[in-house]
C-alpha positions in Angstrom: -53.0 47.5 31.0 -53.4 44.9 28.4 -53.5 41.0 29.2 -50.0 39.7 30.3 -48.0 43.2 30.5 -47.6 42.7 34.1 -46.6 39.2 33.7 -44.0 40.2 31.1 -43.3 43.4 32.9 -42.2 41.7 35.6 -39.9 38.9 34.1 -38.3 41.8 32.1 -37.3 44.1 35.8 -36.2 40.8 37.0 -33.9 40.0 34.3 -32.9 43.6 34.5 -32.3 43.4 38.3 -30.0 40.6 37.7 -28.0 42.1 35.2 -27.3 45.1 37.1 -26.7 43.4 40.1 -24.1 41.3 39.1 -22.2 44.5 36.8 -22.8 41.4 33.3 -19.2 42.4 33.6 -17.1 39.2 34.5 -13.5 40.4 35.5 -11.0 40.8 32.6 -7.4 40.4 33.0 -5.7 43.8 32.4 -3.9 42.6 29.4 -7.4 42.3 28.0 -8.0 45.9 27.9 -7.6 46.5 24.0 -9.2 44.0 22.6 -7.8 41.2 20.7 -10.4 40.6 18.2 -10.8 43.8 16.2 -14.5 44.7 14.3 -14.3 43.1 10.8 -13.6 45.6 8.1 -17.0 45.5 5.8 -15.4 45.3 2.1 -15.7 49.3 0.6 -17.8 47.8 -2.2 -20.7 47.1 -0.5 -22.1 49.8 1.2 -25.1 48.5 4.0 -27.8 49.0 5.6 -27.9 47.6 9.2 -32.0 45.8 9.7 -33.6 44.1 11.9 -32.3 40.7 13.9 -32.9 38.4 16.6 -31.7 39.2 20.0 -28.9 36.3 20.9 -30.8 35.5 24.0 -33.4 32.8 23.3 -35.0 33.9 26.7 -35.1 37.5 25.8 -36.1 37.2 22.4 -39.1 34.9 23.5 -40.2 38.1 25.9 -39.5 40.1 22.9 -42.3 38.5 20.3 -44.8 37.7 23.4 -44.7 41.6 23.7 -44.9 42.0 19.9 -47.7 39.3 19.7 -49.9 41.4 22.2 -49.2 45.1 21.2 -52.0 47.4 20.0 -52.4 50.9 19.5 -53.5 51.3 22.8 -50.8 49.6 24.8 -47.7 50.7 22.3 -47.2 53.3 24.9 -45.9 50.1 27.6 -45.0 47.8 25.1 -42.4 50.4 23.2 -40.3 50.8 26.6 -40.3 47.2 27.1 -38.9 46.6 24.2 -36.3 48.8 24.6 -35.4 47.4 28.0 -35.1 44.1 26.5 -32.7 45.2 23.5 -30.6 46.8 26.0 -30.5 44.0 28.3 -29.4 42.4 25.4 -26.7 44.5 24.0 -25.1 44.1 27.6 -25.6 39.8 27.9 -23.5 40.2 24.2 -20.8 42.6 25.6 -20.3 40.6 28.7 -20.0 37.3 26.5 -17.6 39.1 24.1 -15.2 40.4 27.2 -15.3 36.5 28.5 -14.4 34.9 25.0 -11.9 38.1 25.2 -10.5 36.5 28.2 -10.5 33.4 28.0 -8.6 33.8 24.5 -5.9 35.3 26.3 -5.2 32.8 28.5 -5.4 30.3 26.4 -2.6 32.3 24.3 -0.5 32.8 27.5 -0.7 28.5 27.8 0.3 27.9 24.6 2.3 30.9 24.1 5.8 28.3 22.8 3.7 26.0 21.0 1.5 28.5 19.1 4.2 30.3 17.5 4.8 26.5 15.4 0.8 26.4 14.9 -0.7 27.1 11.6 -3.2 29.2 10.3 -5.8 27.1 8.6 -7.7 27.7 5.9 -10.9 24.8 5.1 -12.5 24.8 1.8 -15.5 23.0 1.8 -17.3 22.0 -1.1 -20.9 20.4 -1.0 -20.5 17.9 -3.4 -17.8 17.0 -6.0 -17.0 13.5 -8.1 -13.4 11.8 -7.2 -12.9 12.2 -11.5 -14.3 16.0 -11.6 -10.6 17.1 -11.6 -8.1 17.3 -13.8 -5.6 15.9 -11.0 -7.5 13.1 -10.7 -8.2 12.2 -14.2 -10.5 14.4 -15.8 -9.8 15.3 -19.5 -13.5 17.1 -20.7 -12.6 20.3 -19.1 -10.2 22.1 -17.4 -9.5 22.9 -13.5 -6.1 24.5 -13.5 -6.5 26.2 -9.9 -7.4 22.7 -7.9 -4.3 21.0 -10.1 -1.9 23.8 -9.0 -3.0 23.4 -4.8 -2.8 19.6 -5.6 0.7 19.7 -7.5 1.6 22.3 -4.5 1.0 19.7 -1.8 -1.1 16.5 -1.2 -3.4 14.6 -3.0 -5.4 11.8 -1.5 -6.6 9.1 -3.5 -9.2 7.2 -1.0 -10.7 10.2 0.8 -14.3 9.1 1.1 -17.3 11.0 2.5 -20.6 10.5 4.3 -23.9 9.6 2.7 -24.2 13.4 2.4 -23.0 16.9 2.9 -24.8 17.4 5.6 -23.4 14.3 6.9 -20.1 14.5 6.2 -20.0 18.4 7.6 -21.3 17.4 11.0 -18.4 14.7 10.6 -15.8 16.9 10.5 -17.0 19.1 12.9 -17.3 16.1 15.9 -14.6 13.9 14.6 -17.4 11.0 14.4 -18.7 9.0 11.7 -21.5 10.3 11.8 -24.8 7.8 12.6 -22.4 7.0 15.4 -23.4 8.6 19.1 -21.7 11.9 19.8 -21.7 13.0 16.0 -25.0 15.5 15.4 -24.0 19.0 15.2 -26.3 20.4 17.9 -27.4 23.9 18.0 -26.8 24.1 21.6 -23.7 26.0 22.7 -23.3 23.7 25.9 -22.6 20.8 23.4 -20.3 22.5 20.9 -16.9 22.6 22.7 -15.9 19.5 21.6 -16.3 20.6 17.7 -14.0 22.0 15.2 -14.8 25.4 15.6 -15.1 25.4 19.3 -11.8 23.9 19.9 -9.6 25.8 18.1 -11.6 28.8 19.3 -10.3 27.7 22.9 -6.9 27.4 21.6 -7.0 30.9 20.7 -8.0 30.9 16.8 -9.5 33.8 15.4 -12.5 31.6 13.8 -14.8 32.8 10.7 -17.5 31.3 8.6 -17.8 33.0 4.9 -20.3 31.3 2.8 -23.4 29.1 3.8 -24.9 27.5 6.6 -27.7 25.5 8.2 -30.9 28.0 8.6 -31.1 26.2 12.4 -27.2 26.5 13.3 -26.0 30.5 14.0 -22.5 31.0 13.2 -21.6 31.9 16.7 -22.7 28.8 18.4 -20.9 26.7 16.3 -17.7 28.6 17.3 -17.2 31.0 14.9 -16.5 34.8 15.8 -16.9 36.0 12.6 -19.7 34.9 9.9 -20.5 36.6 6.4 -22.8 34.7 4.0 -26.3 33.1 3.9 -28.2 30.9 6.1 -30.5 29.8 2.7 -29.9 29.4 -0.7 -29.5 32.9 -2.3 -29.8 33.8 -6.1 -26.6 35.0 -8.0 -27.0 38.0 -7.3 -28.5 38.8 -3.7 -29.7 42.0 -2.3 -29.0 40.8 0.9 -26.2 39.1 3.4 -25.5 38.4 6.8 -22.9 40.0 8.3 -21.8 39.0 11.8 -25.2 38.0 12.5 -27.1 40.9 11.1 -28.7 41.4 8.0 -27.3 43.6 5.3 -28.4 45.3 2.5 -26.5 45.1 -0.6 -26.9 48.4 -2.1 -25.5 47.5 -5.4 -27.9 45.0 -6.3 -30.6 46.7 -5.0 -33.5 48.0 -7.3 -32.8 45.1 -9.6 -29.2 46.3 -10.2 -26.6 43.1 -10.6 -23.6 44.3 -9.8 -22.1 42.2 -7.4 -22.6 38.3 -7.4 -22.7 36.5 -4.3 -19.5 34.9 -5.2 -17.8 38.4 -5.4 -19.1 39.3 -1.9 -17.6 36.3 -0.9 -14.4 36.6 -2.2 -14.5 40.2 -0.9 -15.5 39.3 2.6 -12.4 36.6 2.7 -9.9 39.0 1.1 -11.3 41.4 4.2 -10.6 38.8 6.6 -6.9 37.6 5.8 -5.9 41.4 5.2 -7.0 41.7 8.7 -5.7 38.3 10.3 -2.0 39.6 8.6 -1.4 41.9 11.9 -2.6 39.7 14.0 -0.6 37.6 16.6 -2.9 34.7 17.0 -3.5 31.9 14.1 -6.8 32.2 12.3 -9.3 29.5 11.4 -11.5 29.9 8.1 -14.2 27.8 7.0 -15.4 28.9 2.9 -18.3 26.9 2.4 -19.2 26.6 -1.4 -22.3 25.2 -2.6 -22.6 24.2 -5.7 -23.9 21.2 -7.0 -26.3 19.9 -4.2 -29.5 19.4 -4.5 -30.6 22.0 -2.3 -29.4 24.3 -6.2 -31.1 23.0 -9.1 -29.1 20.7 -10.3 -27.3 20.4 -13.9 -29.0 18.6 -16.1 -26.0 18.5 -19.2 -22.6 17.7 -19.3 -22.1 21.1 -20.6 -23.9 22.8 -17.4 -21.9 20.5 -15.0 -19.0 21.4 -16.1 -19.5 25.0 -15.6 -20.7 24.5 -12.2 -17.2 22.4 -11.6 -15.2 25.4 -12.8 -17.3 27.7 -11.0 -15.1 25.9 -7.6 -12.0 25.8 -9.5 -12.1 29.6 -10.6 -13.3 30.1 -6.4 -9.7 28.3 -5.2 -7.6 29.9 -7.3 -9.5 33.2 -6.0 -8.6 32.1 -2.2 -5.2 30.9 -3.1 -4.6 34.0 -4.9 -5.2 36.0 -1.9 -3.0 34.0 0.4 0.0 34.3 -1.8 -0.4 37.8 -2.4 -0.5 38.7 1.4 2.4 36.6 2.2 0.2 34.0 4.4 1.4 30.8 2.4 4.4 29.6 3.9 2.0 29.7 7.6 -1.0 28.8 6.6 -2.5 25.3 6.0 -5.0 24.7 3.1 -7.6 22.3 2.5 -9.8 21.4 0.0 -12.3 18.6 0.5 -15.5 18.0 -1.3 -18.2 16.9 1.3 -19.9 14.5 -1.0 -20.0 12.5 -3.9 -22.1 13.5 -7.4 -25.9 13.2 -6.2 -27.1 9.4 -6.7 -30.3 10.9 -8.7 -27.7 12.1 -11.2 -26.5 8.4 -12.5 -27.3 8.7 -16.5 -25.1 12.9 -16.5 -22.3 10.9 -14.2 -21.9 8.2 -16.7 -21.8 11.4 -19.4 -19.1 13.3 -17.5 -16.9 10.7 -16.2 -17.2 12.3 -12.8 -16.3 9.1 -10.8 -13.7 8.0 -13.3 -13.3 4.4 -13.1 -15.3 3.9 -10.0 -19.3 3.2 -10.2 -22.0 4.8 -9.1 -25.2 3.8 -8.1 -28.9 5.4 -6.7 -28.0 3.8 -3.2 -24.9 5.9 -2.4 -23.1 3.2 -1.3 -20.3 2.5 -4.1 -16.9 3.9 -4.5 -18.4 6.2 -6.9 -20.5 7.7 -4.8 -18.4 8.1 -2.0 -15.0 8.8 -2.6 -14.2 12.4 -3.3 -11.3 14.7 -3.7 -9.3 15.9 -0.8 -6.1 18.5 -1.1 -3.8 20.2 1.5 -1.1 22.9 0.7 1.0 23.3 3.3 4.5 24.8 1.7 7.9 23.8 3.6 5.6 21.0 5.7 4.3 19.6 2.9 5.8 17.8 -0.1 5.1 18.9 -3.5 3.0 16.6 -5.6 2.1 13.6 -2.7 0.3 11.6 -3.3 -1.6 9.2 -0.2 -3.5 5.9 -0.7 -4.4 6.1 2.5 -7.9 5.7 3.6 -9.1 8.8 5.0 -12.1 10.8 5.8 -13.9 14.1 6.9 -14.0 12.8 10.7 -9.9 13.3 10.4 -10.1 16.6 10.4 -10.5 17.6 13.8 -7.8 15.2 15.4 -5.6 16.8 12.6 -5.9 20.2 13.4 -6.4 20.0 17.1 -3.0 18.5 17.2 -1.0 20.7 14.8 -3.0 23.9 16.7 -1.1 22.3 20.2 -4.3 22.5 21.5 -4.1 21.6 25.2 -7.7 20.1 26.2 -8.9 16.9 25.4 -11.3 16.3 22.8 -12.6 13.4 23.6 -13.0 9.6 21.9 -13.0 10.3 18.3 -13.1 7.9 15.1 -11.1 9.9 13.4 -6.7 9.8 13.0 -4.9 12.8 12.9 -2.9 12.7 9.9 -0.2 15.3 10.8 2.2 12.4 10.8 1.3 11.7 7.4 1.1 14.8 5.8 4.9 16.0 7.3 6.3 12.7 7.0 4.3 9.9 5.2 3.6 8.0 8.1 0.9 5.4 7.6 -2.3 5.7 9.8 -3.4 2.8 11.9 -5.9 -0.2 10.4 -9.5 0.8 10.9 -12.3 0.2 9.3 -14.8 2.9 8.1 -18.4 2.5 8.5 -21.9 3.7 7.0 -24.7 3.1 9.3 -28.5 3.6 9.1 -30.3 5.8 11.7 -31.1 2.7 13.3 -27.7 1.6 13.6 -27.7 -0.8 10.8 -24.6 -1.5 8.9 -25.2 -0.1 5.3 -21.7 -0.3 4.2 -17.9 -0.7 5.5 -14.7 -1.3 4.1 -12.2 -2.6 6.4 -8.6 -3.2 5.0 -9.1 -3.7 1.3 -12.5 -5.6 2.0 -15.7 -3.1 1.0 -19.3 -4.2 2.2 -22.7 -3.1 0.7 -25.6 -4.3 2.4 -29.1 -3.6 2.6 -29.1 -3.3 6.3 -31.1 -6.9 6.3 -30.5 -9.8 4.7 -28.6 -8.7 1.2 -24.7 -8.5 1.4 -22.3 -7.9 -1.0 -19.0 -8.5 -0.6 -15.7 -6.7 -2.7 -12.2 -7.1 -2.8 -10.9 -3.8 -3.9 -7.5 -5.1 -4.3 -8.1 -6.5 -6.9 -11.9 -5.0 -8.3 -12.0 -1.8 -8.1 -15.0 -1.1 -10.1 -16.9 -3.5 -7.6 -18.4 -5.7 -10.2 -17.5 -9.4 -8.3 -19.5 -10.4 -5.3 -17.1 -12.8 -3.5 -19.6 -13.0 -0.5 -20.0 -17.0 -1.0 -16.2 -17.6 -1.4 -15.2 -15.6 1.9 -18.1 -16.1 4.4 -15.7 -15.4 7.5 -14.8 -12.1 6.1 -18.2 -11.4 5.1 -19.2 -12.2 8.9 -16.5 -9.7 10.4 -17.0 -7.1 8.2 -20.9 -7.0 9.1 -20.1 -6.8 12.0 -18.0 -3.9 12.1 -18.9 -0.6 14.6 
């Protein structure tokens, strides 16, 4: 016996033990029996190849590499059926979590059985970063982005979204409803702390949820919420020979031995088309979250005018993909689009900004703090709910999101003390939000901006304060610090 075995050996039968003791069958109501969530249909154009993956439990996939760590030749003969028991115990932990979410879905459907039937799908487009003038709805006349113009003339158009200091930021924003350097905001990659989150809440409501695109390498799909995930958890090339489906990796047979068939764009537009032919039949609403990156830094960035504007119709040709597909399959009239760029145009990019126009008449600047930088585009299609061609001036943000669709989903539990509004009211009938102010904070809870009514604060977390009216200077090029101290003082000392 090699060093350990019995040690592992041991925690393995015991795991086992409880497992089979306890059935990892938790009772299912009867009307439970044929499933409610159906296996995804895998797009006929890309034929796969299942490989290996993680087991979802940390605890057994720990046991899992201490046994690989310690095999030899000699000992395969133990470690082998180890293994084996621990992929099993596995498979059943995953079953018996799948007949729970199985359950509780139902009886979440059963609650909100009148309400639901009002509740709209919703479809989120995410898009890592994007410049309030990088649309032609918003101003842009060096090139063309007919598919964003038609969801914007469709529905709304917000004028003063703004964003967080970054994707990232602004992502974990929406998810938690928080600005986000304020407490409760993180996206945590613990499953105990998700239920307040996007995802997770509409999940409890009911939602069939899906992720198509990319995500955080240290955030799995299904902890965040999501049932379904297709897409990368890194950075993939144009044309990748590999996906994730559901959690497991996939081959991409077409673009294997160097063949470059299918871009990743296509899979993605293939995976989506999958899900809403699916999510037609179903009687539950559906949640979908299409994350696009494409001008973050995390790519290499443009470095012309010419190669940025590319990347910008890259997202517009994307939409009108999406959009496209709900029309076709008659999901329009009852489902609720968004589009909402997560970020402004990098602040490293300042001198290709100027070139494009990208922030129209707003500046930019390095520190990320100006109008430029942090205002972005934000559409909603919502046919018969919505107006064609709104347009809001209200000051909104990613951290809306949540209260938004928690209350048009009827969603019966609580979700806590948010910063964010929910705009229904605004969207079906132009009713103005509340006065707050939005704030950017440091990690050290510094205010680093805040703009409060018309009033916008830069500061450099210290000493340095700028003060702007934006009333009446848009382009943020008069301090008026000195001539409005009192306003200076309040503002600073916003939370």
């Amino acid at each position: 016996m090699f060093p350990h075995s019995s040690a592992i050996w041991f925690r393995v039968s015991v795991l086992l033990t409880i497992l089979i003791g306890c059935n990892a069958q938790p009772p299912v109501p009867e009307q439970a029996e044929k499933p409610l969530v159906q296996p995804p249909e895998v797009p006929p154009l890309d034929p796969v190849h299942i490989g290996e993956e993680r087991l979802r439990s940390p605890l057994l996939e720990t046991l899992r590499q201490q046994i690989e760590r310690t095999e030899t030749e000699e000992t395969r003969e133990v470690t082998e059926p180890l293994t084996k028991q621990l992929v099993s115990a596995d498979a059943i932990m995953s079953d018996a979590r799948r007949r729970n979410r199985t359950a509780i879905q139902q009886a979440n459907r059963q609650v909100r059985m009148g309400a639901a039937r009002q509740s709209p799908n919703f479809i989120i487009i995410t898009v890592d970063r994007l410049g309030i003038g990088d649309l032609g709805c918003y101003g842009q006349t060096n090139w063309e982005t007919p598919a964003l113009d038609k969801v914007a003339a469709e529905g709304l158009r917000f004028t003063q979204c703004y964003s967080e200091l970054s994707p990232n930021a602004s992502l974990s924003a929406l998810f938690t409803g928080h600005f986000e350097s304020t407490p409760n905001s993180s996206v945590s990659s613990s499953p105990s702390r998700m239920t307040s989150h996007l995802p997770r809440v509409l999940w409890n409501a009911g939602y069939k949820t899906a992720l198509i695109g990319e995500w955080s390498e240290d955030l799995h799909p299904n902890n965040l919420g999501y049932e379904e995930s297709s897409g990368w958890n890194v950075n993939p090339p144009e044309f990748p020979d590999w996906a994730l489906l559901n959690g497991k990796r996939i081959t991409l047979e077409n673009n294997s031995s160097g063949q470059h068939q299918v871009s990743q764009n296509d899979f993605l537009i293939s995976e989506t088309r999958s899900f809403l032919r699916e999510a037609r039949g179903r009687v539950n609403q559906f949640y979908l979250h299409y994350s696009v990156h494409a001008l973050d830094g995390n790519n290499a960035l443009p470095t012309t005018p010419e190669e940025y504007s590319v990347r910008v119709r890259q997202v517009d040709s994307l939409v009108g993909r999406i959009t496209e597909a709900v029309d076709e399959l008659g999901l329009a009239n009852r489902t609720c689009l968004l589009v909402l760029a997560l970020a402004g145009p990098d602040p490293k990019s300042k001198e290709l900004t100027g070139k494009t126009r990208s922030t129209g008449e707003f500046s930019h600047s390095t520190s990320g703090l100006n109008e430029g930088n942090l205002r972005v585009p934000f559409l909603v299609r919502w046919p018969e709910h919505i107006a064609p061609g709104t347009t809001s001036d209200e000051a909104v943000g990613p951290w809306d999101i949540l209260p938004t669709l928690a209350q048009l989903a009827s969603v019966s539990r609580p979700i806590g003390r948010v910063n964010g509004q929910s705009l229904a009211g605004l969207w079906q009938k132009m009713q103005p939000l509340m006065e707050r102010p939005i704030v950017w904070m440091s990690p050290d809870g510094k205010v680093l901006a805040a703009r409060d009514r018309n009033w916008k604060l830069i500061s450099d977390g210290e000493k340095r304060h700028q003060l702007y009216d934006l009333s009446s200077d848009r382009t943020e090029s008069r301090d008026v610090s000195t001539e409005h101290p009192e306003v200076l003082q309040r503002v600073i000392k916003t939370r």
